[in-house]
Structures are given as structure tokens and as C-alpha cells.
VEXDREN-2710 file (C-alpha; in Angstrom, 1 decimal):
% VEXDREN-2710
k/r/px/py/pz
1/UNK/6.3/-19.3/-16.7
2/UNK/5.7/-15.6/-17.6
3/UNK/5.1/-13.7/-15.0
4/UNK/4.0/-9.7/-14.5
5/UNK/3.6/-8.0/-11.4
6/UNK/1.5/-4.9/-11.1
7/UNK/3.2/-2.2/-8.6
8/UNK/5.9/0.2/-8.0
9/UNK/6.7/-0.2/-4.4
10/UNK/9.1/-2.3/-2.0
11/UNK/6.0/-4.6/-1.3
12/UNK/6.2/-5.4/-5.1
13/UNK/9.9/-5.4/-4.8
14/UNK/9.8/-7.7/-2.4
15/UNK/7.8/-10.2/-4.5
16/UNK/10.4/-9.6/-7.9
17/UNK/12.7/-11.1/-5.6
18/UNK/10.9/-13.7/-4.5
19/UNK/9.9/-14.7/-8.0
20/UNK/13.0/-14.2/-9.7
21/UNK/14.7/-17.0/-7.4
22/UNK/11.6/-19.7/-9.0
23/UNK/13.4/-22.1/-11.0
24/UNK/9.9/-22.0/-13.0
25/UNK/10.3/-18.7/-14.0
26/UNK/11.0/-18.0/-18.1
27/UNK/10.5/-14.3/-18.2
28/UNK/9.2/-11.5/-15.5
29/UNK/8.3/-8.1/-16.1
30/UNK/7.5/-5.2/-13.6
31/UNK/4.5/-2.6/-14.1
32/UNK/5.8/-0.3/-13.7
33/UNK/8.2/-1.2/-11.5
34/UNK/11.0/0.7/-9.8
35/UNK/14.9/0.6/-10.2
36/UNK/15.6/-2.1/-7.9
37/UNK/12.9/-4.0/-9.6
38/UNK/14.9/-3.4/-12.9
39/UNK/18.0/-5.5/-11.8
40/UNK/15.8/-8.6/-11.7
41/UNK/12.8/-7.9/-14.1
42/UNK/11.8/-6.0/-17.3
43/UNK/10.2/-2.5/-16.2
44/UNK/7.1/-1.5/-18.4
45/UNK/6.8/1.9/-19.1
46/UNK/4.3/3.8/-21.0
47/UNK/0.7/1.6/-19.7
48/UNK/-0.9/3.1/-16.7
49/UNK/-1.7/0.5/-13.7
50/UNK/-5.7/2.6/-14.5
51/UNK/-5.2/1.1/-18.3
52/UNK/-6.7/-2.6/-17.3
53/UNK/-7.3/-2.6/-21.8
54/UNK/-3.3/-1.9/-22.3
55/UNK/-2.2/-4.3/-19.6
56/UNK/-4.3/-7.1/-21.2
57/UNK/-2.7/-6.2/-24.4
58/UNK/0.6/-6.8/-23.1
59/UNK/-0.4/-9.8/-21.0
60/UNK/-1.7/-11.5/-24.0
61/UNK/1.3/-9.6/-26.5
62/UNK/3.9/-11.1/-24.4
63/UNK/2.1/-14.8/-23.3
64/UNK/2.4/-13.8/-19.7
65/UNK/1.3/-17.1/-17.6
66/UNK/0.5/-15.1/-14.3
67/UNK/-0.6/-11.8/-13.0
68/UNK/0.4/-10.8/-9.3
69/UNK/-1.2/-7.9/-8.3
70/UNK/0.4/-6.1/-5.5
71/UNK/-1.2/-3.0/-4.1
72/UNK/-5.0/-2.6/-3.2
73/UNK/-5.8/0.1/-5.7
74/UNK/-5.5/-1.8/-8.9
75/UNK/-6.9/-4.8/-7.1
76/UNK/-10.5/-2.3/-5.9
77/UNK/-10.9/-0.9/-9.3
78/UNK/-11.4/-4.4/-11.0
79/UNK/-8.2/-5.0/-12.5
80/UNK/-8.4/-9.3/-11.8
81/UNK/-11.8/-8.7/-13.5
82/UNK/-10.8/-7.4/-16.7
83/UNK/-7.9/-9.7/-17.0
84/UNK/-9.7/-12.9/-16.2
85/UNK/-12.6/-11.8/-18.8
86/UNK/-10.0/-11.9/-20.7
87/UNK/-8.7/-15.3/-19.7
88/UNK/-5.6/-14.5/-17.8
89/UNK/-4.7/-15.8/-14.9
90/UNK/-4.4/-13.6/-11.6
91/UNK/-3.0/-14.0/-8.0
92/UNK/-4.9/-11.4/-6.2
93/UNK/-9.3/-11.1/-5.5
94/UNK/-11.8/-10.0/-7.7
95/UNK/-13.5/-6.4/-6.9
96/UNK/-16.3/-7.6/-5.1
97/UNK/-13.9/-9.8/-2.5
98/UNK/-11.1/-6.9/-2.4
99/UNK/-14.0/-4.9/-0.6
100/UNK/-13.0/-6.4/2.6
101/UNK/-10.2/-3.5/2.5
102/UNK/-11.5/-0.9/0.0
103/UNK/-15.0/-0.4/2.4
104/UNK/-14.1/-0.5/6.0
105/UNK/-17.8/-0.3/6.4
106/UNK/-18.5/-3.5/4.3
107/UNK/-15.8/-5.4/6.4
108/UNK/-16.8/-4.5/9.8
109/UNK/-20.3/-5.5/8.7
110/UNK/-19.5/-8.3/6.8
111/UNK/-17.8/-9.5/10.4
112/UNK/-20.9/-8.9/12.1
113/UNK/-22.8/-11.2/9.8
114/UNK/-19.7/-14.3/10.1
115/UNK/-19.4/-13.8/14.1
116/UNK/-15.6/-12.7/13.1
117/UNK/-14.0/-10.7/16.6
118/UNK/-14.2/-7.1/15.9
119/UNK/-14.5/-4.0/18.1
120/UNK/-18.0/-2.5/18.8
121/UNK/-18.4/0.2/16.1
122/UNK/-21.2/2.2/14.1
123/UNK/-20.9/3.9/10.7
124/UNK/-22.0/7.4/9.2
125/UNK/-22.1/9.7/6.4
126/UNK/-23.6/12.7/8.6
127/UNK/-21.4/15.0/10.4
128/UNK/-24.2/15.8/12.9
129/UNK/-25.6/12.1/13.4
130/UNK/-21.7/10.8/14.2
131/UNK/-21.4/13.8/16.4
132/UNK/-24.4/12.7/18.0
133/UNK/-23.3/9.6/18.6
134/UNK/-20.1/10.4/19.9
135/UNK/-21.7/12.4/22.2
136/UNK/-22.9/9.2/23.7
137/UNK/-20.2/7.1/24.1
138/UNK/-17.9/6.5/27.1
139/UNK/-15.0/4.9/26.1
140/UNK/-11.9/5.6/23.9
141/UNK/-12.7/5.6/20.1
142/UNK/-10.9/5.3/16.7
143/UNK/-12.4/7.2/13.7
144/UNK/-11.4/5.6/10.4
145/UNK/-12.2/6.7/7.0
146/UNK/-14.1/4.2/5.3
147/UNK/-12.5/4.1/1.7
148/UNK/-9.0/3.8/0.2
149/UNK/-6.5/5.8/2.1
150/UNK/-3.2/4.9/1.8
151/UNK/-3.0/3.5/5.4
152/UNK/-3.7/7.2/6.6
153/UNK/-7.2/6.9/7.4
154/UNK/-7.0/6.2/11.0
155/UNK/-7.2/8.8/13.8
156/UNK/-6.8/8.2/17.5
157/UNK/-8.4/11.5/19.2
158/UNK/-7.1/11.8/22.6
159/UNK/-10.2/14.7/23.8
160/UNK/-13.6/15.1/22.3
161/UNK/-12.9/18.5/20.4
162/UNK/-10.2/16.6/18.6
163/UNK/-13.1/13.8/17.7
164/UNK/-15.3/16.6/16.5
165/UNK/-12.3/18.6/14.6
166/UNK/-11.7/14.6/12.9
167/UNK/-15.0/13.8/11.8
168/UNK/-15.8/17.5/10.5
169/UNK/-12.4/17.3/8.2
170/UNK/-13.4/13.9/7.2
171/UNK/-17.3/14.3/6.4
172/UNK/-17.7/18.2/5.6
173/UNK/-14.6/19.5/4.5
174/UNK/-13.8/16.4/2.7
175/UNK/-10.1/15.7/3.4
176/UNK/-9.9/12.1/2.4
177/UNK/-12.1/12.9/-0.8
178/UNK/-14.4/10.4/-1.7
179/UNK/-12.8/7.9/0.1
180/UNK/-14.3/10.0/3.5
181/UNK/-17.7/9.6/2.5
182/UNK/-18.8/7.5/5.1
183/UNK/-17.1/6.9/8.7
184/UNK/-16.6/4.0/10.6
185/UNK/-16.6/5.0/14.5
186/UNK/-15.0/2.2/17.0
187/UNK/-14.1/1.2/20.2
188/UNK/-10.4/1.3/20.6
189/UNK/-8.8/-1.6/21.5
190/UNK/-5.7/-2.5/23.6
191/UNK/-2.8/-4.9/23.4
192/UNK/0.2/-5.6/21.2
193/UNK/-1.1/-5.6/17.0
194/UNK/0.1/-8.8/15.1
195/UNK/-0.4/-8.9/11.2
196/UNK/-1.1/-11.7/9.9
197/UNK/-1.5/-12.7/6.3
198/UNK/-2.6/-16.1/4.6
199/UNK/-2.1/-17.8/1.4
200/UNK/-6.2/-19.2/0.4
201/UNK/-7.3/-20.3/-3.4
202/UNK/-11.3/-19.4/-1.9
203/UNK/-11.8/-22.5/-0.1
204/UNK/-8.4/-23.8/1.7
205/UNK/-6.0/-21.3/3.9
206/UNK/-2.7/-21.3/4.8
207/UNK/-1.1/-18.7/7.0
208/UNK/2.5/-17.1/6.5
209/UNK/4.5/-16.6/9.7
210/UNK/3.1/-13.8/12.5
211/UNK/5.1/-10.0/11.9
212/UNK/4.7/-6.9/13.6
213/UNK/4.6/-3.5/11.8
214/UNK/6.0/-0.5/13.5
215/UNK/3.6/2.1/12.3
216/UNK/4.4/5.4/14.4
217/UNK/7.3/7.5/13.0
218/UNK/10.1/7.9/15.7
219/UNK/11.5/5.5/18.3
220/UNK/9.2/4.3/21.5
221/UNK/6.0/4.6/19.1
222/UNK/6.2/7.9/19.7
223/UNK/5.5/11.1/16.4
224/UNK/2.5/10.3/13.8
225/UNK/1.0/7.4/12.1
226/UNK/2.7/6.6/8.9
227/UNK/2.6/3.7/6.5
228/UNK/4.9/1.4/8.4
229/UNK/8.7/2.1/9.3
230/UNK/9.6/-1.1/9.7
231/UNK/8.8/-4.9/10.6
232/UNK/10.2/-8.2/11.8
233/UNK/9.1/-12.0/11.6
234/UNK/8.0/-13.9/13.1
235/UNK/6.7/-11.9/16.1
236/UNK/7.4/-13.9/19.6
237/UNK/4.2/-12.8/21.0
238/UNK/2.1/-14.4/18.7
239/UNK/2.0/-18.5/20.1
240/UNK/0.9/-21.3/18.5
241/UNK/-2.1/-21.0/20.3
242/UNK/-2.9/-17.8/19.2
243/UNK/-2.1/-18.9/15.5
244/UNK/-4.6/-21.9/16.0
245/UNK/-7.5/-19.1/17.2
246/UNK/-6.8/-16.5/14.6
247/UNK/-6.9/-19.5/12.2
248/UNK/-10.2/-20.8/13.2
249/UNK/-11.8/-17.4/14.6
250/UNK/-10.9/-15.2/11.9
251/UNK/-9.3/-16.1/8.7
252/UNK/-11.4/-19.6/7.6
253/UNK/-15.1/-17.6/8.9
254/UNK/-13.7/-14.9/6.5
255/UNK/-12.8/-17.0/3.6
256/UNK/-15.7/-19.1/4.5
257/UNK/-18.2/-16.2/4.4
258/UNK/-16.7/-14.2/1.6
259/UNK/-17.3/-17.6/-0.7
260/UNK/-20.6/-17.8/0.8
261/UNK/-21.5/-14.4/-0.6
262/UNK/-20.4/-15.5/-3.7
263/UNK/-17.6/-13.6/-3.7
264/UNK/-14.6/-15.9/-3.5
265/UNK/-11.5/-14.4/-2.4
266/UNK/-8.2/-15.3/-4.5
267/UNK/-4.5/-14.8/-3.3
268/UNK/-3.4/-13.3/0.3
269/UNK/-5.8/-12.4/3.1
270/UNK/-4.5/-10.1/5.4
271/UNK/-5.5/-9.7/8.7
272/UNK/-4.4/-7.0/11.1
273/UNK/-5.4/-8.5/14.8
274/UNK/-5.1/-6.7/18.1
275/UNK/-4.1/-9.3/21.0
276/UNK/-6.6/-8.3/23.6
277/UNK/-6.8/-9.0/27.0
278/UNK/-10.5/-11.0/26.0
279/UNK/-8.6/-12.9/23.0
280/UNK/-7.8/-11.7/19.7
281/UNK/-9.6/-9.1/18.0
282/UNK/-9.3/-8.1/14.3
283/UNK/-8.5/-4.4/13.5
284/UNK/-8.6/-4.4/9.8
285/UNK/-8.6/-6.6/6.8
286/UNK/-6.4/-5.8/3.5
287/UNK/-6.7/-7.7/0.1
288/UNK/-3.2/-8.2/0.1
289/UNK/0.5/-8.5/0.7
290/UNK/1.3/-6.0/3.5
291/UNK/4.0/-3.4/3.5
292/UNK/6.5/-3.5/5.0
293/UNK/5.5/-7.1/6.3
294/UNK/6.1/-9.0/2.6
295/UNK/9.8/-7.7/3.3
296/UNK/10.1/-9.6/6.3
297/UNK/7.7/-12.7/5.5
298/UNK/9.1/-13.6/2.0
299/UNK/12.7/-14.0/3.1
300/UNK/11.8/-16.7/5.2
301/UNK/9.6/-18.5/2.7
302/UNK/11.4/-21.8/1.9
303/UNK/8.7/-22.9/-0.8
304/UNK/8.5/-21.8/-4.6
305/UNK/6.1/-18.4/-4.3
306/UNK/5.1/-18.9/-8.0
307/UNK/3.9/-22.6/-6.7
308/UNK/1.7/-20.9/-4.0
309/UNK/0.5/-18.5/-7.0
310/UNK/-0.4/-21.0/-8.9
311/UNK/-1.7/-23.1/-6.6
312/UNK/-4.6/-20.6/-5.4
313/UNK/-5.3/-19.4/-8.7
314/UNK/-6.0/-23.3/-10.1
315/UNK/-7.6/-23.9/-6.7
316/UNK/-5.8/-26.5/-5.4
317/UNK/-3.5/-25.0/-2.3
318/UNK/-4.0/-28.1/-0.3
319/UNK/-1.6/-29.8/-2.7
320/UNK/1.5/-27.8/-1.6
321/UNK/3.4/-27.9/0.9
322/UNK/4.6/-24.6/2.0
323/UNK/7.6/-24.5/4.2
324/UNK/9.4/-21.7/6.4
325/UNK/12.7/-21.2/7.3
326/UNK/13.3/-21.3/10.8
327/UNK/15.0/-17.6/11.3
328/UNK/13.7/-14.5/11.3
329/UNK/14.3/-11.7/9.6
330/UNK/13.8/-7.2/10.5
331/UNK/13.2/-4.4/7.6
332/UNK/14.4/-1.0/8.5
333/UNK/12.2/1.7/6.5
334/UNK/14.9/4.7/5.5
335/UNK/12.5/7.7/4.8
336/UNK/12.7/11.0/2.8
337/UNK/12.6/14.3/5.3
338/UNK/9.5/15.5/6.0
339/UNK/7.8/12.3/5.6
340/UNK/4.6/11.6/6.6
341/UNK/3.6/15.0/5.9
342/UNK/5.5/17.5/3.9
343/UNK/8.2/15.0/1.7
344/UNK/11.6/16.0/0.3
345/UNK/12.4/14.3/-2.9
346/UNK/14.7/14.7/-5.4
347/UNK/17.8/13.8/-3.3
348/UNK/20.9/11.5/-4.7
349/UNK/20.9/7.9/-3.3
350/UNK/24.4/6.3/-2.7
351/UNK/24.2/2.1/-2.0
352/UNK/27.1/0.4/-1.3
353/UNK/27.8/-3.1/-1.8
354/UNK/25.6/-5.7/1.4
355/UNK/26.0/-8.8/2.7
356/UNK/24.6/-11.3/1.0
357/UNK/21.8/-11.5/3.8
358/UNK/21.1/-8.6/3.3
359/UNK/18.7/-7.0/0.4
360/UNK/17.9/-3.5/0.1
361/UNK/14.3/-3.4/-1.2
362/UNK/13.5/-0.3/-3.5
363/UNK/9.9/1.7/-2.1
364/UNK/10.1/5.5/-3.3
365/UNK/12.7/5.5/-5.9
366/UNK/13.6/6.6/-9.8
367/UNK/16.4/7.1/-12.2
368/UNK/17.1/11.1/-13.7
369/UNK/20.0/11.5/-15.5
370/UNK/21.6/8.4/-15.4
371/UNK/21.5/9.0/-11.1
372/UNK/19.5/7.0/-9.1
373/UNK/17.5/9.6/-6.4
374/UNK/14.2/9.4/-4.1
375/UNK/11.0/10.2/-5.5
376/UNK/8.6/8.9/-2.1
377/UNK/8.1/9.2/1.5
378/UNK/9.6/5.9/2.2
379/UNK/12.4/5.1/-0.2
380/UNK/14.0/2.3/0.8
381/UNK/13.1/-1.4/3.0
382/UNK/16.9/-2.8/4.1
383/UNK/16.1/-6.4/5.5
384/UNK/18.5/-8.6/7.2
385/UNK/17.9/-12.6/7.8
386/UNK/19.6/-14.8/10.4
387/UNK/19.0/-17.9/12.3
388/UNK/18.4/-15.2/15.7
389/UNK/16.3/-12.2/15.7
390/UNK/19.2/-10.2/17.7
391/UNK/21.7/-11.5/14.7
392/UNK/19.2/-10.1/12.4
393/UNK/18.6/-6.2/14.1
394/UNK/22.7/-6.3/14.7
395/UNK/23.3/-6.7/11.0
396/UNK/20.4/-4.1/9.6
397/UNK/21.6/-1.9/11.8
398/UNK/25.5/-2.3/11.1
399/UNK/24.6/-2.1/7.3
400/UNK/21.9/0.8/7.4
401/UNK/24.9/3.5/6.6
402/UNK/26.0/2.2/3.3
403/UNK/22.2/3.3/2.5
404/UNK/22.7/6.9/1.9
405/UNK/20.8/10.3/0.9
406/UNK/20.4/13.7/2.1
407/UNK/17.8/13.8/5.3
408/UNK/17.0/10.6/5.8
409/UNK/15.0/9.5/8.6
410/UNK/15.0/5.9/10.2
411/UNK/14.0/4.4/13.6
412/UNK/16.9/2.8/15.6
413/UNK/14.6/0.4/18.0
414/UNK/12.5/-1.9/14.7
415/UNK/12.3/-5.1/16.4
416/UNK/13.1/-3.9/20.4
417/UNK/10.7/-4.9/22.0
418/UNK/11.2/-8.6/21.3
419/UNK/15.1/-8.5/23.2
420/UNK/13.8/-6.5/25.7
421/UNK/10.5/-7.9/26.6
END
């Protein structure tokens, strides 16, 4: 097969790798890829991930088999669409289904109408009706920003004047752009988060093994919200009993429902739950392969991914088999200074040769010069594998210095919580 897949990032990284190791596999190419996607695929240059014309062009230019779409942007704006009009094949939803994570308005309201677990919550594009509201409420809220926002959408106010400063950046001064037209309001929710991401072909679902994301900057979950600073999987906490709930509550009412709607949802479901103390509640949905989770899940994945691909595309996921390896495996984000807010680019990267459990996945990096140097917040995902979790932090940790550039930031407790309880 001939395979394509659409990002830049150590998510789409992540997958390269994966597909590279397909016995299947003819030719893969990268759009636009990054410079650890270059040792294993063909970076395209020169079409724009916007440019859904010029990436059907190539698709049908260069025979390629099958699309996988990694991030949500592409994925929102229609991009599985255009290439299916066109008669290619695509691993990733249509527009209408990838709504469950470009409208956090549509999702919590498409929950309501499937009985899915959610929070309480309202929405609104006023600034003086959500003031009024919040006015009225007694309990601990979230404000989240309806559209697209590159997981920085989400604010936990701690007084009431910090609500009111939120919602008047959001809905009059217009922080998050269009994306902060409307507000979703919520109650906030306790208990450890557990991502959890499924395989589905718009009928069938299969889900991948339970990870935790680590989304607060510095050890303890302490400094700001970022995009995720690490992961591990599978995540102890999450039983088989929980799987069988989340299963049954959450991810087949979804699929069910979104292919009731007529909009049939194609390639991986992902499902960000909060384990309550009144059972499991979902925080979010995304239309696809989390980050930094795929770095942590896809090591572990004993069955051919371009199978899976394949399989949901041609609708027929109940024929595979899709096997797990019985380790686990911990990604260590390595960030540019300054990151979340303020980012420092531009410095010189120095890898040294890693285990061969070990892979350092590529996230906010390009070549200048003939040098390879960061050009992102996060810039690299190093993930380890072993047959223990506490054999997998060890060796992240005992490889992260051969990782190197000028300020970079890291937490030292990914995965912590699991050896100490």
C-alpha cells in the first residue's frame, strides 16, 4: 500500500512509525511532516495541509492507497470530504462527525440527546446572559471555549472575578477568535482523568489500552495547562470494569448516535473521561489520535495499524483481531523555554544514539542549515517500553539527557503516581 499521513507533529510521528513497521506498506509519505518523520517517510513540501485540491493531486499523482489524517484541524475543515469525492480512501471522520471535537457545544448537546454521562453545563454567546448565569450557580465551574483551540480552551477560575475576567476575554474581547464565539459553562468534575481512544469503522468499536495525560506544566500538577507533557499506558486505575462501562455508556451510544444522525464517524474516537465518585463521566470528545497518548498507545500495539486502517475505512473492523502487548510504556514531553506561553525557538538540538526501546518522537522540530533546531513549544516525545511500568519511567528517565537543547523544560514525576499510589 501507499500510504500519506497528514501532520507535522509527534502524534503523526508516532503513527510514521507505526506504519513504517507494516509489512504491507510499498511507499509512505509525510505532509508535511517533520525531520524525524523524514528518516522513515517521504516529507512533502510545497502543498499546504488548507490545499485539500493539491493534496488530492498528489494522492491521485502518486496512487496513494490510504489517507491518515492526524490532527483535528484538517479533519474540521472537510479534508476526508474532498478526498473521498474524489474517491480516496481516508482513516479519519467526515466534517459533520469530527464536530464532536470542533463544537464543544454540539458534543455536550449531542450527549444530552444519546443519555452519554456528562457534567451539568449550559452554553452562550452573550457576555451578560453567562454572567448571569454564573451568578446563579453554586458549585465549582469550568469555562471552555467552544471551537478549535489547540487544547487551550479550558479555564478553571478559582473566584468569581476570575470567571467574569474568563468569559469577558473570551466573548468581548475575543481572545480565542472565532473559535470563542460561543461558551460552554460546566460543572467541574472530580476524580483521576483517563483518556481513552477507540478504533470504530461507524458501526463496530474497539478500544485501545486506558493512558493518562499529564496536562499541567511542572511536577505535582502544579504551573498552567498546556497540551500534554507527557503520558503512560495503560493507566492502572482504569479496571476492567471501568473499561466494560466506558464501553457500553460512552463510546458505542456515541458511535451509535452519531450514525444515527447520519453522520457516521470513521477512524479513532477519543474520549477524555473523568472517574467520578458517581461513575464515569466524559469530559471531552476529540476526532482523533490524542497527543501525547498515540506515543504511549501505539508502542504497545501488537496488530498491523494499516490493518485497523483499512479495516474501518472498508467497514469491516469486526474481522480483525487487534492485539496488545502486555507492557506498558511512558513519553516524557521535552519543551522549548517559555512554553506554554512566551516560546523560545531557534535553539540547536543534539540526539545521541537510544536504546532500542527507546524512540524519540519528533513534535516542534525543523532542519536550517543542514542543523537540526526547535521550531515549537513541545519539541520532542522520548517514550520508553518494558514489560513493568517502573522499568519503563527508569529508562526514559536514564536516557532523557542524551535529548539535548538550550532551556529545555521537562517534568521528572510522568507516570508517579502509578508507583506511588
Amino acid at each position: 500500500m501507499n500510504v500519506l499521513v497528514i501532520g507535522s507533529g509527534g502524534r503523526e510521528h508516532a503513527i510514521v512509525w507505526k506504519v513504517s513497521q507494516s509489512p504491507r506498506l510499498t511507499r509512505l509519505y509525510a505532509l508535511p511532516g517533520n525531520p524525524g518523520m523524514a528518516e522513515l517517510a517521504e516529507n512533502i513540501g510545497g502543498i499546504s495541509v488548507d490545499d485539500h485540491a493539491a493534496i488530492g493531486a498528489f494522492c491521485k499523482g502518486e496512487r496513494i492507497d490510504l489517507v491518515i489524517v492526524g490532527p483535528e484541524a484538517p479533519l474540521a475543515a472537510g479534508l476526508v470530504d474532498s478526498l473521498s469525492a474524489e474517491g480516496i480512501c481516508c482513516f479519519g471522520p467526515k466534517q459533520a462527525a469530527a464536530e464532536v471535537e470542533a463544537s464543544k457545544v454540539f458534543a455536550k448537546d449531542f450527549m444530552a440527546r444519546h443519555h452519554i454521562p456528562t457534567a451539568g453545563y449550559a452554553t452562550f454567546r452573550q457576555f451578560d446572559e453567562a454572567l448571569r448565569y454564573l451568578e446563579s450557580v453554586n458549585y465549582p465551574i469550568v469555562i471552555k471555549v467552544s471551537g478549535l483551540a489547540a487544547g487551550k480552551g479550558v479555564v478553571l477560575p478559582e473566584t468569581m472575578d476570575e470567571a467574569k475576567a474568563t468569559l469577558e476575554s473570551i466573548l468581548v474581547d475575543k481572545a480565542f477568535g472565532d473559535a470563542g464565539d460561543e461558551v460552554v459553562i460546566e460543572e467541574r468534575m472530580t476524580g483521576q482523568e483517563v483518556s481513552l481512544m477507540a478504533f470504530t469503522d461507524g458501526t463496530s468499536v474497539v478500544p485501545m489500552l486506558p493512558a493518562q495525560d499529564h496536562k499541567r506544566l511542572l511536577d505535582g500538577d502544579h504551573g498552567p495547562n498546556t497540551g500534554g507533557m507527557g503520558a503512560y499506558a495503560p493507566a492502572p486505575v482504569f479496571t476492567a470494569e471501568m473499561m466494560n462501562e466506558a464501553v457500553e455508556t460512552v463510546l458505542k451510544p456515541a458511535v451509535n448516535g452519531l450514525k444515527s444522525e447520519g453522520t457516521p464517524f470513521v477512524g479513532v474516537l477519543y474520549a477524555g473521561l473523568m472517574l467520578t465518585p458517581n461513575g464515569i463521566r466524559v469530559l471531552e470528545f476529540n476526532c482523533r489520535f490524542g497527543d501525547p497518548e498515540t506515543q504511549v498507545v501505539l508502542p504497545l500495539l501488537e496488530t498491523d495499524l494499516l490493518e485497523i486502517a483499512e479495516a474501518c475505512v472498508n467497514g469491516n473492523l469486526t474481522d480483525v483481531d487487534i492485539r496488545w502487548g502486555k507492557g506498558a510504556a511512558v513519553c516524557v514531553v521535552l519543551a522549548s523555554k517559555g512554553y506554554p506561553e512566551k516560546v523560545e525557538s531557534g535553539k540547536f538540538v543534539k540526539i545521541e544514539d537510544l536504546p532500542e526501546d527507546i524512540v524519540c518522537f519528533h513534535a516542534g522540530t525543523k532542519n536550517e542549515n543542514g542543523n537540526l533546531i526547535t521550531s515549537g513549544g513541545r519539541v520532542f516525545g522520548l517514550t520508553a517500553w518494558a514489560n513493568e511500568i517502573g522499568v519503563a519511567i527508569e529508562n526514559v528517565y536514564a536516557n532523557i539527557r542524551k535529548v539535548a537543547f538550550e532551556g529545555v523544560q521537562y517534568r521528572r514525576d510522568i507516570a508517579g503516581k502509578v508507583l506511588n499510589g
